[in-house]
Z-matrix of the N, CA and C atoms (Angstrom, degrees):
N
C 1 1.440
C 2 1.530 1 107.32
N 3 1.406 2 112.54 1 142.22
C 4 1.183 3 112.71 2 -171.64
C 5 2.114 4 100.27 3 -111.90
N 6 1.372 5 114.92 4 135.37
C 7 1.335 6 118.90 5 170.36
C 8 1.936 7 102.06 6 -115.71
N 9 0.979 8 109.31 7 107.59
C 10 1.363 9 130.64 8 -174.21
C 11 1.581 10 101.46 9 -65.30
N 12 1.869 11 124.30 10 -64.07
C 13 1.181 12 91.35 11 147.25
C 14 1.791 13 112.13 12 -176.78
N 15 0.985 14 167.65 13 178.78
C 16 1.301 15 175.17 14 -38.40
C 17 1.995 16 101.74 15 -119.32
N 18 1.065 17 98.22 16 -28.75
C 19 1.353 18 112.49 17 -176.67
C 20 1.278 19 122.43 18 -84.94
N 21 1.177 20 101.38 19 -58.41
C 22 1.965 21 120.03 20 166.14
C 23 1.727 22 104.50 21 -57.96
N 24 1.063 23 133.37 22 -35.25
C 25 1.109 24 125.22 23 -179.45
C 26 1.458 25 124.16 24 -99.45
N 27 1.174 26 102.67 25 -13.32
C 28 1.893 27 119.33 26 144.09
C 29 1.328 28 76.31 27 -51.18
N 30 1.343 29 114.14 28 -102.20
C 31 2.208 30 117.19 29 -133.88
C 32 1.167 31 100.00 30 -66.58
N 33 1.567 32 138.08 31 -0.08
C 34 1.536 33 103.68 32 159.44
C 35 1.839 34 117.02 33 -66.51
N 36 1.556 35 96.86 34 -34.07
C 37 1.814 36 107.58 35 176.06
C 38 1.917 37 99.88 36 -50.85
N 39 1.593 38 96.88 37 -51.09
C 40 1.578 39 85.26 38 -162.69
C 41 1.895 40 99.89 39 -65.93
N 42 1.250 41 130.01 40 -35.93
C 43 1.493 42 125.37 41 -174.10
C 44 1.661 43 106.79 42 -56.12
N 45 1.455 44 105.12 43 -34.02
C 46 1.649 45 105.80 44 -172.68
C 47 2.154 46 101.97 45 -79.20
N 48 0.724 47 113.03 46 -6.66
C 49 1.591 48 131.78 47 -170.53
C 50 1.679 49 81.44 48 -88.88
N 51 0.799 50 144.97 49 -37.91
C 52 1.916 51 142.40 50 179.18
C 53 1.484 52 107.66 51 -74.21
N 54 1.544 53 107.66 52 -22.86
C 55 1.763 54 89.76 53 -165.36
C 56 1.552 55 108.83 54 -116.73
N 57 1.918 56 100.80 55 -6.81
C 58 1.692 57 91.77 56 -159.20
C 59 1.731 58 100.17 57 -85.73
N 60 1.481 59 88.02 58 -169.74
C 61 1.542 60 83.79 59 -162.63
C 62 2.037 61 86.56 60 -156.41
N 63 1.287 62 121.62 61 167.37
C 64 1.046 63 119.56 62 -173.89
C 65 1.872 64 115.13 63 -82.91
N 66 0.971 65 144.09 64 124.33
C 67 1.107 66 152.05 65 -138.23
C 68 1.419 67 129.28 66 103.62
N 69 1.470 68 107.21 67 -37.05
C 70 1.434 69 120.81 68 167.72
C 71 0.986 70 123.30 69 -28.36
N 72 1.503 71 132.24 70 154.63
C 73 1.385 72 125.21 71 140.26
C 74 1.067 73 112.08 72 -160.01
N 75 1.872 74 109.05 73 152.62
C 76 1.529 75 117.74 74 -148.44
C 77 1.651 76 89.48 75 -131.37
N 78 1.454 77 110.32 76 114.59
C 79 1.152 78 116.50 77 157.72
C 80 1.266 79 130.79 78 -105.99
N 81 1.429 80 112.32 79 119.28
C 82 1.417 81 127.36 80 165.72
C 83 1.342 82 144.21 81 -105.73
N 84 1.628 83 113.13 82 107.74
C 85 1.190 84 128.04 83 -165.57
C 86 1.540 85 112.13 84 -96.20
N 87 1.322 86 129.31 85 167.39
C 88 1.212 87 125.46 86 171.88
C 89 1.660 88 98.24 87 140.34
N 90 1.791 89 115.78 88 153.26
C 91 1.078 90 131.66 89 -159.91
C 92 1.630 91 96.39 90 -67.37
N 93 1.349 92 130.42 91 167.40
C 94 1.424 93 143.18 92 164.71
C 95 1.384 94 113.14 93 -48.54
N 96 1.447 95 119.48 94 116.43
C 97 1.642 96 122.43 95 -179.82
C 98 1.656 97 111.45 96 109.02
N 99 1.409 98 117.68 97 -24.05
C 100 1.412 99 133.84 98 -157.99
C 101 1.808 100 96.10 99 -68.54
N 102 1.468 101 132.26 100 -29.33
C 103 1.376 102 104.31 101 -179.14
C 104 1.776 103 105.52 102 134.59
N 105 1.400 104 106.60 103 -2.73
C 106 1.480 105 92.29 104 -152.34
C 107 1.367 106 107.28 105 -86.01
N 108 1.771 107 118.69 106 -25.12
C 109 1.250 108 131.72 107 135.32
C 110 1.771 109 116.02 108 -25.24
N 111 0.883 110 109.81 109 -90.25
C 112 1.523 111 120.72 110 155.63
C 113 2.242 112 111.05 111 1.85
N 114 1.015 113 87.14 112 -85.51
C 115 1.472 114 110.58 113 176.61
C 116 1.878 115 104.03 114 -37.33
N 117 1.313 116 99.61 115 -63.55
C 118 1.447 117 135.98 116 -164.66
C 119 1.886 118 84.31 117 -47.58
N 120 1.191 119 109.58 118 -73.76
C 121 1.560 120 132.90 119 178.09
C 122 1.646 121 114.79 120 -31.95
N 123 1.354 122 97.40 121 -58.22
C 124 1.370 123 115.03 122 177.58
C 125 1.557 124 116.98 123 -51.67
N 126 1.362 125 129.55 124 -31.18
C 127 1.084 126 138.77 125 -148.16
C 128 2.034 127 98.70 126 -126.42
N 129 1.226 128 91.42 127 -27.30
C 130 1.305 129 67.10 128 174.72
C 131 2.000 130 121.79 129 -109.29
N 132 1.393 131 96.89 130 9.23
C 133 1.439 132 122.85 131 168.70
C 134 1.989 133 105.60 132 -71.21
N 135 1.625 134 82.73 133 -37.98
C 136 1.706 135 83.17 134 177.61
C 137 1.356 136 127.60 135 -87.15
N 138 1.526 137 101.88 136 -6.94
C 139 1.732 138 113.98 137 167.95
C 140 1.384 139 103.91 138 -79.32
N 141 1.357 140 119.78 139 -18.60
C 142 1.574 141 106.25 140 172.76
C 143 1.667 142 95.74 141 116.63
N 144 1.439 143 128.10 142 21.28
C 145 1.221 144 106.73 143 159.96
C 146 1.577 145 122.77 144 -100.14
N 147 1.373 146 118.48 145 143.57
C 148 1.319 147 136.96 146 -158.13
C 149 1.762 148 98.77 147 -73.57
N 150 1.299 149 130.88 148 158.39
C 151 1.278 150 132.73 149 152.50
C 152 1.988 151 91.99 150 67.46
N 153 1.546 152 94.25 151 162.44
C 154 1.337 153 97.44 152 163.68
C 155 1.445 154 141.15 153 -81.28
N 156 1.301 155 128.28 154 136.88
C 157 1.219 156 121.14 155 -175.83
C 158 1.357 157 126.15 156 -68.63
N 159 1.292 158 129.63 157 117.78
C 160 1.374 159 121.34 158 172.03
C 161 1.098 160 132.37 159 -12.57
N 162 1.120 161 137.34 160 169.31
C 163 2.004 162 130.05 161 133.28
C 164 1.196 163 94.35 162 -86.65
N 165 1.751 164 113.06 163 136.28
C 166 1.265 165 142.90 164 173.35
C 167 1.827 166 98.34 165 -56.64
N 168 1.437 167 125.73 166 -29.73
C 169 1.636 168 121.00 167 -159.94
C 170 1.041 169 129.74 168 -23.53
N 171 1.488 170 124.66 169 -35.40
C 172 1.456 171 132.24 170 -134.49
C 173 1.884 172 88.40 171 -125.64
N 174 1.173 173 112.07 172 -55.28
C 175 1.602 174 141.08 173 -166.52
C 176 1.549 175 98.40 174 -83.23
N 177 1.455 176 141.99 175 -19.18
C 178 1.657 177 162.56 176 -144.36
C 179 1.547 178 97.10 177 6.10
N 180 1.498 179 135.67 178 -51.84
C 181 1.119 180 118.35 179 171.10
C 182 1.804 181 116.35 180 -98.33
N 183 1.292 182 115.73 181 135.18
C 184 1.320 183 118.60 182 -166.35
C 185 2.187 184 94.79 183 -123.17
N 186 1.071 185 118.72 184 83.35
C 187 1.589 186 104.75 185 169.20
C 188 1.258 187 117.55 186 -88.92
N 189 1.557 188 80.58 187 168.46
C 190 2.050 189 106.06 188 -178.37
C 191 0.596 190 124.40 189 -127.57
N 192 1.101 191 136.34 190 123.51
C 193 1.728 192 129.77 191 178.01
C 194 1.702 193 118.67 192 -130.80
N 195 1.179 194 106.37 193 171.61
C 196 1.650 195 115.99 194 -151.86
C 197 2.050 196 84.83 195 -75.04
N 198 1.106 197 145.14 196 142.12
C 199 1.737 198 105.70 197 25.00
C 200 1.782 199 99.72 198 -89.90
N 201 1.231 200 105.13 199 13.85
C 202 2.061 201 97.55 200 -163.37
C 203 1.672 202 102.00 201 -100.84
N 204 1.409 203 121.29 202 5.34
C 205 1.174 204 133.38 203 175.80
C 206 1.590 205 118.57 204 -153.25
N 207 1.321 206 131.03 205 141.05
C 208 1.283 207 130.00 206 -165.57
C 209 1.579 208 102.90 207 -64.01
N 210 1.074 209 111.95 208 -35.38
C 211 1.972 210 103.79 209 -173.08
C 212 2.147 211 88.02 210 -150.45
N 213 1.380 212 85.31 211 151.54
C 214 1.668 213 95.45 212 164.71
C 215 1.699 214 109.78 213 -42.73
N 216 1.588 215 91.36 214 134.28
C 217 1.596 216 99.86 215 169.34
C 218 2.001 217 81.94 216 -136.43
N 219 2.043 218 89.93 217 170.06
C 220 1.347 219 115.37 218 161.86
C 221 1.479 220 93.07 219 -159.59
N 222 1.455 221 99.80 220 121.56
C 223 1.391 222 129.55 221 159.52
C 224 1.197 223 119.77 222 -93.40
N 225 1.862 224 109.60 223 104.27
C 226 1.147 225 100.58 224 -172.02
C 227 1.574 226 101.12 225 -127.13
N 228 1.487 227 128.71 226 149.67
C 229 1.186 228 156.95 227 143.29
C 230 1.667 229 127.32 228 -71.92
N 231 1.588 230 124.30 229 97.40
C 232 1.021 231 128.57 230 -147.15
C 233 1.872 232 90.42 231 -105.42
N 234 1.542 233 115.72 232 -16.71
C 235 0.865 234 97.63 233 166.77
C 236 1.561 235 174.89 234 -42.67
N 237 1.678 236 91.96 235 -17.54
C 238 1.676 237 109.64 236 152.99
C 239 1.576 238 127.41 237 -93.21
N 240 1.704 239 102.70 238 4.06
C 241 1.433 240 104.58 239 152.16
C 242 1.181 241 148.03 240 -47.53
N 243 1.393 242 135.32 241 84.16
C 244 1.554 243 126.52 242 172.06
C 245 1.620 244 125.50 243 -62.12
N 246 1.164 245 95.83 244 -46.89
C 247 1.816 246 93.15 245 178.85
C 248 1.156 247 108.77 246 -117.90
N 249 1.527 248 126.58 247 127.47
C 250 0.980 249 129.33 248 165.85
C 251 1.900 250 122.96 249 -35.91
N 252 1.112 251 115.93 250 -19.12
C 253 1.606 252 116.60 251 178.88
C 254 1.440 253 113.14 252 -93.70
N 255 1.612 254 123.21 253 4.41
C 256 1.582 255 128.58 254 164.97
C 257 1.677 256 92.51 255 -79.07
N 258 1.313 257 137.70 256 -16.95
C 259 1.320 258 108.89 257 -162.77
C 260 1.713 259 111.42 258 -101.79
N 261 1.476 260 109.99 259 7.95
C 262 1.611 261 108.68 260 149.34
C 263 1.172 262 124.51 261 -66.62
N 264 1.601 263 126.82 262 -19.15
C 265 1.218 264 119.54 263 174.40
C 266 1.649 265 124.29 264 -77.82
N 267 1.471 266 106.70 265 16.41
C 268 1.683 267 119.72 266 -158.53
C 269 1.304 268 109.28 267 -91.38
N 270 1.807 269 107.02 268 -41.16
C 271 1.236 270 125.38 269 -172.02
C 272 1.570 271 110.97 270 100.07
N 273 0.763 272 127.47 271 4.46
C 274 1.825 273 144.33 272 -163.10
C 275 1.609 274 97.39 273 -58.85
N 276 1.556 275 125.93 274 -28.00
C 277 1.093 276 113.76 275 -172.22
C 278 0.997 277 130.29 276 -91.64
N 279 1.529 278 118.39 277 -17.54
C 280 1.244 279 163.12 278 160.82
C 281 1.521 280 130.89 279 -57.18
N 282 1.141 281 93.11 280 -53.69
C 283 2.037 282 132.62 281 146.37
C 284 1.916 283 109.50 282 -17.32
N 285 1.770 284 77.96 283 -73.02
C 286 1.056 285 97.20 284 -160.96
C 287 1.628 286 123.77 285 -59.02
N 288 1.359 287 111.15 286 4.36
C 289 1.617 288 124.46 287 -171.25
C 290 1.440 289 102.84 288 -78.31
N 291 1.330 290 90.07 289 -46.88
C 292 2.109 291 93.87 290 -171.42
C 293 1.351 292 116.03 291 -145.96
N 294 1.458 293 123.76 292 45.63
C 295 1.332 294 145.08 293 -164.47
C 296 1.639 295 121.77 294 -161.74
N 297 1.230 296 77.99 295 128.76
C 298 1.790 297 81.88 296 -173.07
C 299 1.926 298 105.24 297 -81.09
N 300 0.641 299 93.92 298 122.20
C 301 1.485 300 104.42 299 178.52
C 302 1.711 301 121.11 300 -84.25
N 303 1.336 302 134.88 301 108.89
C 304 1.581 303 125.59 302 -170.27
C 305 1.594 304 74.78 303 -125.03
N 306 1.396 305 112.18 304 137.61
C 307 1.062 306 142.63 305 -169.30
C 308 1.890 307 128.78 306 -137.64
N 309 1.154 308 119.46 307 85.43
C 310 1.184 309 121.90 308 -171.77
C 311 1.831 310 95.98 309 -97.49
N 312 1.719 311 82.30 310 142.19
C 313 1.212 312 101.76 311 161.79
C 314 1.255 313 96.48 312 99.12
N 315 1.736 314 137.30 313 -5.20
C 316 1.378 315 141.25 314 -140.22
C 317 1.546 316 104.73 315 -59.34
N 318 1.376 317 135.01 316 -7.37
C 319 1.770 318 136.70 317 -163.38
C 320 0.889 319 97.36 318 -81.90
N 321 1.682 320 127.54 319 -3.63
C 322 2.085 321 125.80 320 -162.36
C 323 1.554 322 93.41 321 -85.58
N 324 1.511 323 114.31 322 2.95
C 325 1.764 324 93.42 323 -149.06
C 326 1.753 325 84.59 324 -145.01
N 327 1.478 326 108.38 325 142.95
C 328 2.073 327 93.92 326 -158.56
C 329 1.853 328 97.65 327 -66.03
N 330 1.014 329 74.11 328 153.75
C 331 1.671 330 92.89 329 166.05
C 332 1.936 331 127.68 330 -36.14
N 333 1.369 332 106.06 331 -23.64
C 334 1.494 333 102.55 332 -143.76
C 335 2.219 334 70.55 333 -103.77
N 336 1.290 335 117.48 334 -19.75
C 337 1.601 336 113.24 335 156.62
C 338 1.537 337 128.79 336 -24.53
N 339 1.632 338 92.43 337 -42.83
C 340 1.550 339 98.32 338 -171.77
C 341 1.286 340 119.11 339 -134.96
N 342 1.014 341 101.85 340 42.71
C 343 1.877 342 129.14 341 176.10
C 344 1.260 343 93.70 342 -34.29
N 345 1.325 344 135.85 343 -54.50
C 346 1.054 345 120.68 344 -146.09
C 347 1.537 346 112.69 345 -133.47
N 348 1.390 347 112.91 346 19.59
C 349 1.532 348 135.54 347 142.20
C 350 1.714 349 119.39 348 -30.32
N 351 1.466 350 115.80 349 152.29
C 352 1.490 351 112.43 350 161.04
C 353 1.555 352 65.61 351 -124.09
N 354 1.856 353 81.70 352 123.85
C 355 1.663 354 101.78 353 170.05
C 356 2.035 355 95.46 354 -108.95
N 357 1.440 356 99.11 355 138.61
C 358 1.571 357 130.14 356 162.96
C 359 1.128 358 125.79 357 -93.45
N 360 1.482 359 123.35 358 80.02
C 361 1.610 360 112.44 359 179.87
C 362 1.508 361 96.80 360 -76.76
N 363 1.379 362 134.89 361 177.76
C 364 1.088 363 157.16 362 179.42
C 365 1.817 364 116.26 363 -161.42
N 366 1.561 365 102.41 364 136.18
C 367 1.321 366 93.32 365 -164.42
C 368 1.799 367 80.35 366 -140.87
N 369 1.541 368 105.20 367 144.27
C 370 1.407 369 128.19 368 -175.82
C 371 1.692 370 84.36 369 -65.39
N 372 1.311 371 134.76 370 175.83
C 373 1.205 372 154.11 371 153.69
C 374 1.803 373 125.22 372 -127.69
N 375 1.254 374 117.39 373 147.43
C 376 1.244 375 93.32 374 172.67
C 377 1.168 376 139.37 375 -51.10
N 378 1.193 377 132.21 376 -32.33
C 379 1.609 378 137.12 377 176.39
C 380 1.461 379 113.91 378 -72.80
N 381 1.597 380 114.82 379 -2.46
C 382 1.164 381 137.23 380 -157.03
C 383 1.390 382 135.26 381 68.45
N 384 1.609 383 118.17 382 -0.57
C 385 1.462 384 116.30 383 -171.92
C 386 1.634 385 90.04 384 -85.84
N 387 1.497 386 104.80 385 -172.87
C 388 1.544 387 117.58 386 -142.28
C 389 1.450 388 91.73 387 -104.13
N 390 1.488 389 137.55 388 178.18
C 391 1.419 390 121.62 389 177.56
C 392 1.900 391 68.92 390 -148.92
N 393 0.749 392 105.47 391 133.09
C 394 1.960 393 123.70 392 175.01
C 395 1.230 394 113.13 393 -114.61
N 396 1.545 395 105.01 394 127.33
C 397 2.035 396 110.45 395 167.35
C 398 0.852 397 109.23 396 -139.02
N 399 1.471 398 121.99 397 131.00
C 400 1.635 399 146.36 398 -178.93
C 401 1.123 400 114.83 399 -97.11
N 402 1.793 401 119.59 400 89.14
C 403 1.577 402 99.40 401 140.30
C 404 1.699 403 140.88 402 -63.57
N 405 1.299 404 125.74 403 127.59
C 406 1.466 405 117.99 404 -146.84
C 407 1.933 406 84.20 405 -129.18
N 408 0.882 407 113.32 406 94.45
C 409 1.475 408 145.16 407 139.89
C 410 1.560 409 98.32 408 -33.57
N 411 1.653 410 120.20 409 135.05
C 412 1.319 411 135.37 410 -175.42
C 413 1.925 412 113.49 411 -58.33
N 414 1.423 413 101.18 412 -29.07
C 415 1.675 414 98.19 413 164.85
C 416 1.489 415 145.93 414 -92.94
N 417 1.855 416 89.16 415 11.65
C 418 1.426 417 119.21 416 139.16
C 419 1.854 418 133.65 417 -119.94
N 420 0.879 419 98.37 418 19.44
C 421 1.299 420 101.69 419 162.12
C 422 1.620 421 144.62 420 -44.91
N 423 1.670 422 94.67 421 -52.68
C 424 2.124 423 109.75 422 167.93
C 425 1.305 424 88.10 423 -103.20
N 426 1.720 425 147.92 424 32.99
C 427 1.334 426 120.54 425 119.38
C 428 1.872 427 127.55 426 -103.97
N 429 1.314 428 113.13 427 -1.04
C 430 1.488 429 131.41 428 -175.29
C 431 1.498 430 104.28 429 -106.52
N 432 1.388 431 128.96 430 138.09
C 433 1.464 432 113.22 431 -11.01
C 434 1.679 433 118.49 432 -65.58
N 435 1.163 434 116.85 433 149.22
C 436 1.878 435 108.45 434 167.09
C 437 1.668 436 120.46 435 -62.52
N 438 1.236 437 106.56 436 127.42
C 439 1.660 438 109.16 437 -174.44
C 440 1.449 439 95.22 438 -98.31
């Protein structure tokens, strides 16, 4: 999928804001600048939160909860992770019962973490728009691709 540019990748966040559901989780990978913030933004503007959302960076988990968002979210940034065994102290597993989880940086933490993720790589392009690839895990399947 191609996101041409700042806008389109807002409304893919707001299109994914139609299908998620609490348990979910959306991991987004991709180099610094690539959008995943972006995405992150998009989607949770369409759950109904006011003003823009931070980057999680500094804070790594940033939650939401209803009435300022349609269902629990945690936006988290794994990026100041060094060892994969700091990220039990996050609550991520716990999270995952009734919270949608958007997750940047998700490669800090092994793979077999997010089995069941729709992971978003995103890759800068030369012209600069975004070039997007979805691995789609079987408990997104009858919602991927987004129409």
């Amino acid at each position: 999928m191609r996101l041409a540019d700042l806008e389109e990748t807002l409304a893919l966040g707001e299109r994914l804001a139609g299908v998620v559901r609490p348990g979910d989780v959306i991991a987004l990978s991709g180099q610094l600048g690539a959008g995943k913030t972006s995405i992150a933004r998009g989607l949770l503007a369409a759950l109904g939160l006011e003003g823009e959302a931070p980057s999680p960076s500094f804070a790594i988990v940033q939650p939401y909860d209803p009435p300022e968002v349609r269902l629990p979210v945690l936006h988290v940034d794994l990026y100041r992770i060094d060892d994969p065994s700091e990220a039990g102290e996050l609550g991520l597993d716990d999270a995952r019962i009734d919270s949608l989880l958007l997750v940047e940086w998700p490669e800090r933490l092994p793979e077999q973490y997010w089995h069941d993720a729709l992971w978003l790589t995103l890759d800068v392009t030369a012209d600069g728009a975004r070039s997007l690839t979805a691995k789609v895990p079987e408990a997104w399947s009858a919602r991927w691709p987004l129409t």
